[in-house]
KEPA-129785 format. One record per residue (C-alpha): x, y, z. Coordinates in pm, 1 decimal. Example, Ala and Ser with C-alpha at 12.3 -4.5 7.8 and 13.67 -1.06 7.14 Angstrom:
2
{px = 1230.0, py = -450.0, pz = 780.0}
{px = 1367.0, py = -106.0, pz = 714.0}
This chain:
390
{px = 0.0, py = 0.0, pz = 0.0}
{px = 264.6, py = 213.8, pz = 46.2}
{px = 424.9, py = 182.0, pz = -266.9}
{px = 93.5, py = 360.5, pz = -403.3}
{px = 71.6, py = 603.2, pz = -158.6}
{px = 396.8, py = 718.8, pz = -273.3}
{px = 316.5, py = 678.5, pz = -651.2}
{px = 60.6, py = 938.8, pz = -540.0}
{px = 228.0, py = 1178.3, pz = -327.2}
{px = 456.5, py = 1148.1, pz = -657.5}
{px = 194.9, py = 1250.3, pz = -885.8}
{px = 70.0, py = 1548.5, pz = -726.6}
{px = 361.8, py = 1733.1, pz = -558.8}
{px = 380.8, py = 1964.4, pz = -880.8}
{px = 79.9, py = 2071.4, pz = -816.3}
{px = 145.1, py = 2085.0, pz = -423.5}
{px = 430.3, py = 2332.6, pz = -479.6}
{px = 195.6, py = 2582.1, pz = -671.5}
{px = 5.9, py = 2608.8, pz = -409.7}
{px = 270.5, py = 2648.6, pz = -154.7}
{px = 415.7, py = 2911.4, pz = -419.6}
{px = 124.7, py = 3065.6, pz = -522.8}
{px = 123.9, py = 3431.7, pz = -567.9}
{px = -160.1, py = 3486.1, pz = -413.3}
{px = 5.1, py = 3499.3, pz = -99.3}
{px = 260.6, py = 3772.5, pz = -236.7}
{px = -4.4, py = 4031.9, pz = -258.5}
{px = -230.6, py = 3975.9, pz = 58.8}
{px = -65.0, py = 4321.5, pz = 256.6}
{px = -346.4, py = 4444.9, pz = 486.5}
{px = -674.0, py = 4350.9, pz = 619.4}
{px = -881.5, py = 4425.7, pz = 285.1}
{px = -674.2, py = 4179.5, pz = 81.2}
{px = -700.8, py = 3913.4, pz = 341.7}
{px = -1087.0, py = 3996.8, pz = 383.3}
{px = -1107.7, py = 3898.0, pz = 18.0}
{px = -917.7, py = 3615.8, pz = 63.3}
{px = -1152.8, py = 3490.8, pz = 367.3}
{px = -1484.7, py = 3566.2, pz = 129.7}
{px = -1376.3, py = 3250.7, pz = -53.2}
{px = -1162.9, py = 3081.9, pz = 146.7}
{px = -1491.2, py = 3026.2, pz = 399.2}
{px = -1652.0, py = 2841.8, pz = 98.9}
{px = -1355.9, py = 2600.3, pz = 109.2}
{px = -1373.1, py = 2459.5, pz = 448.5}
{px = -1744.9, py = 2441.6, pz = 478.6}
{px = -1659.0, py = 2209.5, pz = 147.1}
{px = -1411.3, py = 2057.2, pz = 356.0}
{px = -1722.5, py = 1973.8, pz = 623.2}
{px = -1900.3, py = 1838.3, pz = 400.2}
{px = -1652.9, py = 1579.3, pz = 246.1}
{px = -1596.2, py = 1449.3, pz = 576.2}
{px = -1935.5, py = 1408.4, pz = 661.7}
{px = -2004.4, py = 1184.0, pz = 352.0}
{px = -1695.1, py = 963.7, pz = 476.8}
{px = -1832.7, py = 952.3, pz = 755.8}
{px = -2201.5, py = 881.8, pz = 617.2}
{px = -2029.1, py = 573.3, pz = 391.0}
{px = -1784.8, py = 442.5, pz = 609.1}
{px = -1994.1, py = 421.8, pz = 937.2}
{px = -2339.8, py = 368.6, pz = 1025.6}
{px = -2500.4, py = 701.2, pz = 1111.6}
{px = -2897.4, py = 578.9, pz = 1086.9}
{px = -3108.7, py = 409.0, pz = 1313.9}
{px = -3150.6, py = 117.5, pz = 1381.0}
{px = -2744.2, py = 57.1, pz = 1398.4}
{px = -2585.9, py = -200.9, pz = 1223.5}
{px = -2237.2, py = -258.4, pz = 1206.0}
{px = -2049.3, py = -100.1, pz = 919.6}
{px = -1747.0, py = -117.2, pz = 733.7}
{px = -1387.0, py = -235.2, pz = 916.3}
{px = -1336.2, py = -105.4, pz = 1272.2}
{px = -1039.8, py = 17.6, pz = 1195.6}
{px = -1188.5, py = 260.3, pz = 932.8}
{px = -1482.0, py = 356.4, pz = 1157.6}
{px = -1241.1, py = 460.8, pz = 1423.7}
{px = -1012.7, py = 613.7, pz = 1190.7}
{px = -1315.5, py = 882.4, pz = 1042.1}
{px = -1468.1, py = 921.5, pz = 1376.0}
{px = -1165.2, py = 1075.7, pz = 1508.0}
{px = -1135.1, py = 1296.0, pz = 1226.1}
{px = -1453.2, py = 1381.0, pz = 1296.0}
{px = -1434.4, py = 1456.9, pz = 1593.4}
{px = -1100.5, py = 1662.4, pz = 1582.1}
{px = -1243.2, py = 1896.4, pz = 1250.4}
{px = -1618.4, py = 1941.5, pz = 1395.0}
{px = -1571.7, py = 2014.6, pz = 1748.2}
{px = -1252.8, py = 2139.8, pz = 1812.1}
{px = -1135.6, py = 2363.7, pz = 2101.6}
{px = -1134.0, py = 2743.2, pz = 1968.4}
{px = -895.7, py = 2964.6, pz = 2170.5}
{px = -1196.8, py = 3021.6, pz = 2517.0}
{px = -1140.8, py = 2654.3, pz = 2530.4}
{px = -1507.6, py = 2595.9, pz = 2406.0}
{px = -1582.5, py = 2366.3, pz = 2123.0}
{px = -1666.9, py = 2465.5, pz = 1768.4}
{px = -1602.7, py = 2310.8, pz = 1401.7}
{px = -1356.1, py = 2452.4, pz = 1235.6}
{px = -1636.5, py = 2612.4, pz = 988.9}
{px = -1793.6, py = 2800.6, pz = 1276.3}
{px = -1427.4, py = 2918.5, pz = 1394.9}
{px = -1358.1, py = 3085.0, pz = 1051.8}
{px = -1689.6, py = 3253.7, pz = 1031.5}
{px = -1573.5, py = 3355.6, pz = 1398.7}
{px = -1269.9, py = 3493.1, pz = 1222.2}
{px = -1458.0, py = 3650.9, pz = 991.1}
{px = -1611.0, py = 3827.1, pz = 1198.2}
{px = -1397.4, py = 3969.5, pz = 1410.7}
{px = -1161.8, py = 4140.4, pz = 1098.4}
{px = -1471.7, py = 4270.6, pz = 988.7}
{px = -1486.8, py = 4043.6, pz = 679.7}
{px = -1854.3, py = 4016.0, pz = 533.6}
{px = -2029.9, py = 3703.8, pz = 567.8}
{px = -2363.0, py = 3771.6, pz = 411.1}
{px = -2235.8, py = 3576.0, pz = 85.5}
{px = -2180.4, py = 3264.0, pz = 296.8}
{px = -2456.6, py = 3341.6, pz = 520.2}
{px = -2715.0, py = 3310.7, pz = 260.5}
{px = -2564.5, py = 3053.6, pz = 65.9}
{px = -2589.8, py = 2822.7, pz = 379.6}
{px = -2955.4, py = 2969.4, pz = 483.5}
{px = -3078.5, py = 2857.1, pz = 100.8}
{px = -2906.0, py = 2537.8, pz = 93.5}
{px = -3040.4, py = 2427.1, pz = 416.3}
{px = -3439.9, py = 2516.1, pz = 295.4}
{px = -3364.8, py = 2389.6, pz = -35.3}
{px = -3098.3, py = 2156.3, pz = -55.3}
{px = -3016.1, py = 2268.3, pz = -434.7}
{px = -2673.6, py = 2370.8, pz = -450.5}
{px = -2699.8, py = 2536.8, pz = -785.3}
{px = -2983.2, py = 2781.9, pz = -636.3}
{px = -2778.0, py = 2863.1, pz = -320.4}
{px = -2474.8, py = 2939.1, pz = -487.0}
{px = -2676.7, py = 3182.1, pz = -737.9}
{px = -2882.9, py = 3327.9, pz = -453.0}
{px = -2561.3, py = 3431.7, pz = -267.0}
{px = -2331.1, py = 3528.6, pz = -560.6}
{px = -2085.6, py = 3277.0, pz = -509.5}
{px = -1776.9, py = 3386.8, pz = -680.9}
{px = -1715.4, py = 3147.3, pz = -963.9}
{px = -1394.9, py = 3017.1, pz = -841.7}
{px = -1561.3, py = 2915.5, pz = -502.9}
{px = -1869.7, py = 2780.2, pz = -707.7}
{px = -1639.5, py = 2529.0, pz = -914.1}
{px = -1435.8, py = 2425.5, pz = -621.1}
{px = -1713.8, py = 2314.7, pz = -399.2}
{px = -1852.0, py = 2216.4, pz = -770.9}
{px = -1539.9, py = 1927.7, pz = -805.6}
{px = -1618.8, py = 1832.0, pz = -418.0}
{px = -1972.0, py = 1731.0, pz = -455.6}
{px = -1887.5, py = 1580.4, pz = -833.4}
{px = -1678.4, py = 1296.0, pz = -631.7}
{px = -1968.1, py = 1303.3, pz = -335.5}
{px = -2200.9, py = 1194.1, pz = -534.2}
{px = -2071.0, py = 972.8, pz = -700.4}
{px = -2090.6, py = 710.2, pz = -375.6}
{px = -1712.5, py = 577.4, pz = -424.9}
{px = -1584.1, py = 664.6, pz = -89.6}
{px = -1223.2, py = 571.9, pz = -145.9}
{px = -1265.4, py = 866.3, pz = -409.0}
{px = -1388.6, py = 1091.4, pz = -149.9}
{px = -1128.6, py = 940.6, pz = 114.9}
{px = -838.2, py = 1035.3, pz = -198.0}
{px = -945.1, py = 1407.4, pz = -238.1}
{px = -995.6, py = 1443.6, pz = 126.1}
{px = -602.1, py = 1303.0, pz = 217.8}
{px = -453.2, py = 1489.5, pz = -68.9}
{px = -623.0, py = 1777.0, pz = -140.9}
{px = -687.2, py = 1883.3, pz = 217.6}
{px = -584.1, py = 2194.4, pz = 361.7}
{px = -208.7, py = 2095.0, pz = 495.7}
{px = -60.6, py = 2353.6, pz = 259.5}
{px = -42.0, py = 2691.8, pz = 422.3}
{px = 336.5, py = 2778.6, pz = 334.1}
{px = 562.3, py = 2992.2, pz = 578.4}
{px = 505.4, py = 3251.6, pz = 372.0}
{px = 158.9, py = 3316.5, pz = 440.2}
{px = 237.8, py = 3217.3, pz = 816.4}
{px = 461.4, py = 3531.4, pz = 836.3}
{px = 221.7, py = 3763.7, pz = 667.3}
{px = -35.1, py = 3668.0, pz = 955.2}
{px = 198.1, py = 3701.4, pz = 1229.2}
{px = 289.5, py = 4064.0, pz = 1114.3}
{px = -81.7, py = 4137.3, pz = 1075.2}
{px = -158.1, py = 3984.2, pz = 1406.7}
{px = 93.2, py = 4211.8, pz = 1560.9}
{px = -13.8, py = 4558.1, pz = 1366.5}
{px = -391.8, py = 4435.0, pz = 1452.6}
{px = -430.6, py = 4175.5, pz = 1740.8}
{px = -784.3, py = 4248.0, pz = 1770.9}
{px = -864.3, py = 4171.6, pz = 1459.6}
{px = -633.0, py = 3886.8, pz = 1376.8}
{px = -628.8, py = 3671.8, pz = 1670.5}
{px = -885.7, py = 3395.3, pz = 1605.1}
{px = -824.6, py = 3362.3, pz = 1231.3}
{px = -395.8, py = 3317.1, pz = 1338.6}
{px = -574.1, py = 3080.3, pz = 1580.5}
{px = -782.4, py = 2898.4, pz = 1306.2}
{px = -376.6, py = 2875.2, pz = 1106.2}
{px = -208.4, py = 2743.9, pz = 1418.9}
{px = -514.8, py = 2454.6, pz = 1424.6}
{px = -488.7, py = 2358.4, pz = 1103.8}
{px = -99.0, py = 2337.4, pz = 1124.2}
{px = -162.9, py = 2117.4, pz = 1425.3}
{px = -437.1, py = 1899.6, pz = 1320.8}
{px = -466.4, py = 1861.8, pz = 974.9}
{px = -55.8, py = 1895.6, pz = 927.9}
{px = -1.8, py = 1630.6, pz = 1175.6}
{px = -215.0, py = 1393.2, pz = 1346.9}
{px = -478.0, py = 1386.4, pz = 1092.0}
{px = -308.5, py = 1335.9, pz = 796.1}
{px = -158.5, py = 1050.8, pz = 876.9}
{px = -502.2, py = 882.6, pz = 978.7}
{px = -651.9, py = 999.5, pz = 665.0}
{px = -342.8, py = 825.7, pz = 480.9}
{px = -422.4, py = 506.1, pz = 632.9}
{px = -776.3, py = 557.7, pz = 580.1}
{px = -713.1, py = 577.6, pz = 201.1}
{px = -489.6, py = 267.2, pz = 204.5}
{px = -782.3, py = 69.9, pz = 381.9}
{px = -1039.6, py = 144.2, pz = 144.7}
{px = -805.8, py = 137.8, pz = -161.4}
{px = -666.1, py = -220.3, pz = -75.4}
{px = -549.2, py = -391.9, pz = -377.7}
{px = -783.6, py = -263.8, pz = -645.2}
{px = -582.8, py = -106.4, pz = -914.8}
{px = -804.0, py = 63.4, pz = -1056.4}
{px = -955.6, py = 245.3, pz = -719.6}
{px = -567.9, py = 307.3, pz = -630.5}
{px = -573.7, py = 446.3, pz = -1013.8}
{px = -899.1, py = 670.6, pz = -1011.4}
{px = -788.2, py = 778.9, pz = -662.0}
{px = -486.6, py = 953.4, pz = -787.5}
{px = -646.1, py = 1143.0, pz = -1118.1}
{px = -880.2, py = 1272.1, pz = -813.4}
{px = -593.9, py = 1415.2, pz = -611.4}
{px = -451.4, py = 1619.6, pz = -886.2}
{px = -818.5, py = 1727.8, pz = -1006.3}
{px = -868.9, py = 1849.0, pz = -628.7}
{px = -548.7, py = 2005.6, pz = -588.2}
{px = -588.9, py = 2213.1, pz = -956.8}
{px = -909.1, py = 2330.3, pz = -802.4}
{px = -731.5, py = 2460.5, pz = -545.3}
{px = -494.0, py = 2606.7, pz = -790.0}
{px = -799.9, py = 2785.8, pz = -960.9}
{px = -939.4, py = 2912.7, pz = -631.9}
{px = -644.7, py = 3069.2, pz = -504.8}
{px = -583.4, py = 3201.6, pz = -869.9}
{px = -977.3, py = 3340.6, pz = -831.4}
{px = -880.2, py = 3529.1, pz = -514.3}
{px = -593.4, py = 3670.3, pz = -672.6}
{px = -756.9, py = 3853.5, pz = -950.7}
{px = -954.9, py = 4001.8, pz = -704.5}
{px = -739.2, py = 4124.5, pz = -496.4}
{px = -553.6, py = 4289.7, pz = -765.6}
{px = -867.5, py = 4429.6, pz = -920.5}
{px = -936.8, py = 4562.2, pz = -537.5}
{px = -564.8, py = 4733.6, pz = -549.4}
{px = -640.3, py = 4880.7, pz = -917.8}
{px = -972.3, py = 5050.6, pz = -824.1}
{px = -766.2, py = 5190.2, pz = -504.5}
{px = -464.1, py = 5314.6, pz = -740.4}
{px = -741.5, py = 5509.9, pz = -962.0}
{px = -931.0, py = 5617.6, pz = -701.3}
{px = -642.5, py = 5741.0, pz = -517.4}
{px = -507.6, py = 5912.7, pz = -894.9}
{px = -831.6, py = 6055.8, pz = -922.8}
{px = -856.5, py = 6211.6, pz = -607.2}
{px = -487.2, py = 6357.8, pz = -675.9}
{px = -601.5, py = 6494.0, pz = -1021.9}
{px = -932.6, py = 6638.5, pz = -898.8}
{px = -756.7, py = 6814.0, pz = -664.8}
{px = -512.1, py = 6943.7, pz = -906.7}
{px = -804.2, py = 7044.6, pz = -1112.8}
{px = -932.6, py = 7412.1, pz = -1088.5}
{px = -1282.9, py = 7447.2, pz = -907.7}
{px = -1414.8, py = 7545.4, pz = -1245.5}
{px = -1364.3, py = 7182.1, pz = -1431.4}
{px = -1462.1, py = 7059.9, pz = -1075.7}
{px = -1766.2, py = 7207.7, pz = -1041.0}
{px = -1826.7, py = 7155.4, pz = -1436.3}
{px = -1677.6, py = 7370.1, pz = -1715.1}
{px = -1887.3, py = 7607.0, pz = -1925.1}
{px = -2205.1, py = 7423.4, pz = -1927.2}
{px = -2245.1, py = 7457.5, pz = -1574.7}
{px = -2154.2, py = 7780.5, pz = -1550.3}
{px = -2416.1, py = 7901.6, pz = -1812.7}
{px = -2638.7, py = 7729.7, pz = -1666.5}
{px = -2575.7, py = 7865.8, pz = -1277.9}
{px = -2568.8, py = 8184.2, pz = -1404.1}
{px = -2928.5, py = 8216.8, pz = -1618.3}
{px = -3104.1, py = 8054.0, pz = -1292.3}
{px = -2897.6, py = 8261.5, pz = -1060.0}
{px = -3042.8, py = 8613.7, pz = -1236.0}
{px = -3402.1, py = 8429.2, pz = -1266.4}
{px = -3363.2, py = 8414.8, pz = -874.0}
{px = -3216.2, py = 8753.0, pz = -869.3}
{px = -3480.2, py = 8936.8, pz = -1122.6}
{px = -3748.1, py = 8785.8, pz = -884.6}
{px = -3686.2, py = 8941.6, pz = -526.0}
{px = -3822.7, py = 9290.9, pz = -521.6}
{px = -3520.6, py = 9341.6, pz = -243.6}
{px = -3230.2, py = 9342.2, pz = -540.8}
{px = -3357.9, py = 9320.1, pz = -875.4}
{px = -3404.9, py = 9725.2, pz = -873.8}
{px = -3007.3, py = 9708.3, pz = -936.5}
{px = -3070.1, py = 9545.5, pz = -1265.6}
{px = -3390.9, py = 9798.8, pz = -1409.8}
{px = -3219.2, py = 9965.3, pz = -1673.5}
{px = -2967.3, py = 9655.3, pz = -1741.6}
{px = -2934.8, py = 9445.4, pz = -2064.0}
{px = -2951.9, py = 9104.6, pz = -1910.1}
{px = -2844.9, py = 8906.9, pz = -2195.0}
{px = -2532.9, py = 9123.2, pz = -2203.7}
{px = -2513.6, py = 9089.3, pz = -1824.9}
{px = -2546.2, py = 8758.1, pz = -1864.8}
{px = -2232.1, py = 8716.3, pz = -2046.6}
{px = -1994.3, py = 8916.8, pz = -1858.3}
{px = -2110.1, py = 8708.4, pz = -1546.6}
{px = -2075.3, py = 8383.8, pz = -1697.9}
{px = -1690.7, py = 8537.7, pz = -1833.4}
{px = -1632.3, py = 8666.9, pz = -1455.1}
{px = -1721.7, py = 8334.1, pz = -1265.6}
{px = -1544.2, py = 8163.1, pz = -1544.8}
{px = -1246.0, py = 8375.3, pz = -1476.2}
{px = -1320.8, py = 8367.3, pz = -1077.1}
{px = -1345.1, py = 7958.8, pz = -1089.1}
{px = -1004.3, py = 7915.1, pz = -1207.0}
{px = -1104.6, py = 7864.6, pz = -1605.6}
{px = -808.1, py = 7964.8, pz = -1853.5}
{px = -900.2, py = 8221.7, pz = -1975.9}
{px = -856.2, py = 8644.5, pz = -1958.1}
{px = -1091.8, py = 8906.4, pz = -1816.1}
{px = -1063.2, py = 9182.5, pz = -1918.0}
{px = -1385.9, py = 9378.7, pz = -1745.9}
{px = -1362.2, py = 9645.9, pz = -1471.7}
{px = -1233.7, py = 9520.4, pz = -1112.7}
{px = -1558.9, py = 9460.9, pz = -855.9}
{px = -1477.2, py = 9828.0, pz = -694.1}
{px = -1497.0, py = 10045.9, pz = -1033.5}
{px = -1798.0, py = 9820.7, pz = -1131.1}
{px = -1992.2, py = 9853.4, pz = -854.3}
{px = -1898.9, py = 10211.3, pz = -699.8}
{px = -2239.0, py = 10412.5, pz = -782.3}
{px = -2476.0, py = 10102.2, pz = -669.4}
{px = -2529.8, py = 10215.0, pz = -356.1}
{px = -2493.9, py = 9779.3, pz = -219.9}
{px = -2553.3, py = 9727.8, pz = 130.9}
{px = -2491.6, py = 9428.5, pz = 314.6}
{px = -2842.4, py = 9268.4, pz = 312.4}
{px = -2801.6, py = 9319.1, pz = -82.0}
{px = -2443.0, py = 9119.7, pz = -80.0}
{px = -2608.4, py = 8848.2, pz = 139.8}
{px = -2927.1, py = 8809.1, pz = -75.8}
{px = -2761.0, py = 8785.3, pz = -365.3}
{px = -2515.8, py = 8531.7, pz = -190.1}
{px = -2824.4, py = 8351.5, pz = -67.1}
{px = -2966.4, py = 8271.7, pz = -483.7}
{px = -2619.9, py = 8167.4, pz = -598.8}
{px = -2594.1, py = 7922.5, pz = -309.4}
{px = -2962.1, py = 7809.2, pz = -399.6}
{px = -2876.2, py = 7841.3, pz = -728.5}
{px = -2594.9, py = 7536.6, pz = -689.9}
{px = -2814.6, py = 7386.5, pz = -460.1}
{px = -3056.5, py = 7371.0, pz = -706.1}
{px = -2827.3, py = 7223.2, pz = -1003.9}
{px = -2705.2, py = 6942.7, pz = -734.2}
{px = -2361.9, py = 7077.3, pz = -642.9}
{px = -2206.1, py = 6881.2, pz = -393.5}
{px = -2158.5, py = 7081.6, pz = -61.6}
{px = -1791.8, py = 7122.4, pz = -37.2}
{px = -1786.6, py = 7294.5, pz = -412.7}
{px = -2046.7, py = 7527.7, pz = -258.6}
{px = -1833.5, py = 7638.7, pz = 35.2}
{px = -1549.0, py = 7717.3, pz = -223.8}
{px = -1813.2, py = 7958.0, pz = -404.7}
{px = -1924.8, py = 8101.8, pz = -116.1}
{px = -1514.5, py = 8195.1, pz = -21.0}
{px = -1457.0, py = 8345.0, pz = -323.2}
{px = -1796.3, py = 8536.1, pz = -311.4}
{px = -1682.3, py = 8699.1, pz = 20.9}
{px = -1335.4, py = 8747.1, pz = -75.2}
{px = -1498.5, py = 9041.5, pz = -338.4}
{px = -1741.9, py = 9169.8, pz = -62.8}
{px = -1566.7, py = 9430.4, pz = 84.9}
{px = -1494.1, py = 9553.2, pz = -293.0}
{px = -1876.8, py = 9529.8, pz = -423.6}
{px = -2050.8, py = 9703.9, pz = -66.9}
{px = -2061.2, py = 10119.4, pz = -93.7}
{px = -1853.0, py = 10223.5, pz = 187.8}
């Protein structure tokens, strides 16, 4: 048996060391990455659950009434896998599966669980797989991961199941990664602490102890069928280039995540670089400020006196050249300074502040956002003193 054990081990450790190397790893750096990385992670160890729950369903009797099932050797061997993976001790020192510990994880970095959440809630009403994963927007790497898992559940060969369980388990969390934890755990230890936990576990468990019971368990159920010992090992390196595909899922993410952040960041850099007149909308809505701003004005008995004798659609364009001018646009004025232009109006201050008052409605009114206003407003006030008869 172990001659194709080895042949085994053989076949897949290619595929073992892209995982272990995967890049993946390289660009998890803060709490966001990793928070992707969790979103579909989680979807691999409830698969995980469920795999050993079929074993467990094949290999030992789990109905009433009980009947003796399988070898005892095998029974014993599943049942304390069982027991180790679905009630563990989380770091309290109370029990939990190692499912409910990473949605504990999850939880406490802030990671969203609603995806999982409702992928689990319609599964368990339903029992269609295909619905649940739609219903919660299971990312498509995820989907044909747990996909592959239930392929091999259903297809009742347990030393199948027993195969992608021992070799495509979750034994593979390189250094790497390990280190990129640790420094999170130290820069956030609230945040951190369960899911280095959850690492630690695995490392323990499934690196150690179990792995060499599910090794055995593969043997026993393999025996001295070629062809089981055959189909078992085209299983292992299916699993394992699922794996490949997931963690190749969650790295296009994460680098699409870092992307939108670059631009986002560039485009707060060149917004701020831009004058407030591109900001707030170039010459279209300028023209438009300004014909609303005089219907405002023309209408309150309190200033529109100041514009009786006035060609509007000539004071319409100076304005519009003036804020223009005011708002940073490239361009020259060449029109008298707000002193000369408004020395014989006779402006007091409840004239300034009415006016003030339409332009800010005015803005309001064509949905500028607040913070464009206030920059309006300053360079409105910076001309008072210039515009009031003193």
């Amino acid at each position: 048996m172990t001659e194709h054990l080895d042949k085994i081990k053989k076949a897949v450790e290619p595929l073992r060391q892209q995982i272990i190397n995967h890049k993946v790893y390289s660009v998890i750096d803060d709490l966001d990455d990793l928070k992707i990385f969790m979103q579909h992670h989680v979807y691999a160890v409830w698969d995980f659950m469920s795999l050993l729950k079929s074993l467990q369903n094949n290999l030992t009797c789990t109905s009433v009434p009980w009947f003796p099932k399988g070898t005892p050797d095998t029974r014993y061997l599943i049942n304390e896998i069982v027991v180790g993976e679905e009630s563990d001790l989380d770091s309290a020192g109370g029990r939990k599966s190692h499912f409910e510990l990473y949605l504990e994880a999850m939880g406490q970095c802030g990671t969203d669980t609603s995806q999982i959440d409702k992928f689990i809630e319609v599964l368990k009403k339903t029992g269609d797989l295909n619905l649940a994963f739609t219903s919660a927007d299971t990312p498509q790497n995820a989907r044909a991961f747990v996909d592959f898992t239930f392929k091999i559940i259903g297809s009742n060969k347990d030393y199948l199941q027993s195969a992608i369980f021992t070799f495509g388990r979750e034994d593979l969390i390189p250094a790497m990664f390990l280190s990129i934890v640790n420094d999170m755990h130290k820069k956030f230890p609230g945040n951190i602490s369960i899911f280095k936990y959850y690492l630690d576990r695995h490392i323990v468990v499934d690196g150690d102890h179990h792995s060499h019971l599910a090794l055995k368990m593969t043997s026993n159920l393999c025996d001295k069928n070629e062809q089981f010992w055959k189909e078992a090992e085209q299983a292992s390196i299916e699993s394992l280039q699922k794996r490949i595909d997931l963690w190749d899922g969650v790295y296009n993410e994460i680098k699409l995540r870092k992307t939108s952040v670059k631009n986002k960041l560039k485009s707060i850099v060149m917004k701020e670089n831009e004058s407030l007149f591109e900001r707030i909308g170039g010459s279209n809505a300028v023209d438009a400020a300004v014909d609303i701003f005089y219907a405002k004005v023309l209408a309150d008995e309190k200033v529109s006196r100041f514009f009786t004798n006035t060609d509007m659609k000539t004071q319409r364009g100076k304005m519009k050249i003036f804020l223009s001018y005011a708002f940073g646009a490239p361009l020259a004025y060449t029109g008298k300074n707000m002193r000369d232009a408004h020395a014989h109006a006779n402006i007091k201050g409840e004239h300034f502040n009415a006016v003030a008052g339409h332009l800010v409605a005015t803005l309001q009114e064509l949905k500028v956002a607040q913070n464009l206003i206030d920059e309006v407003v300053a360079i409105a006030l910076s001309v008072k003193d210039d515009v009031l008869t003193h």
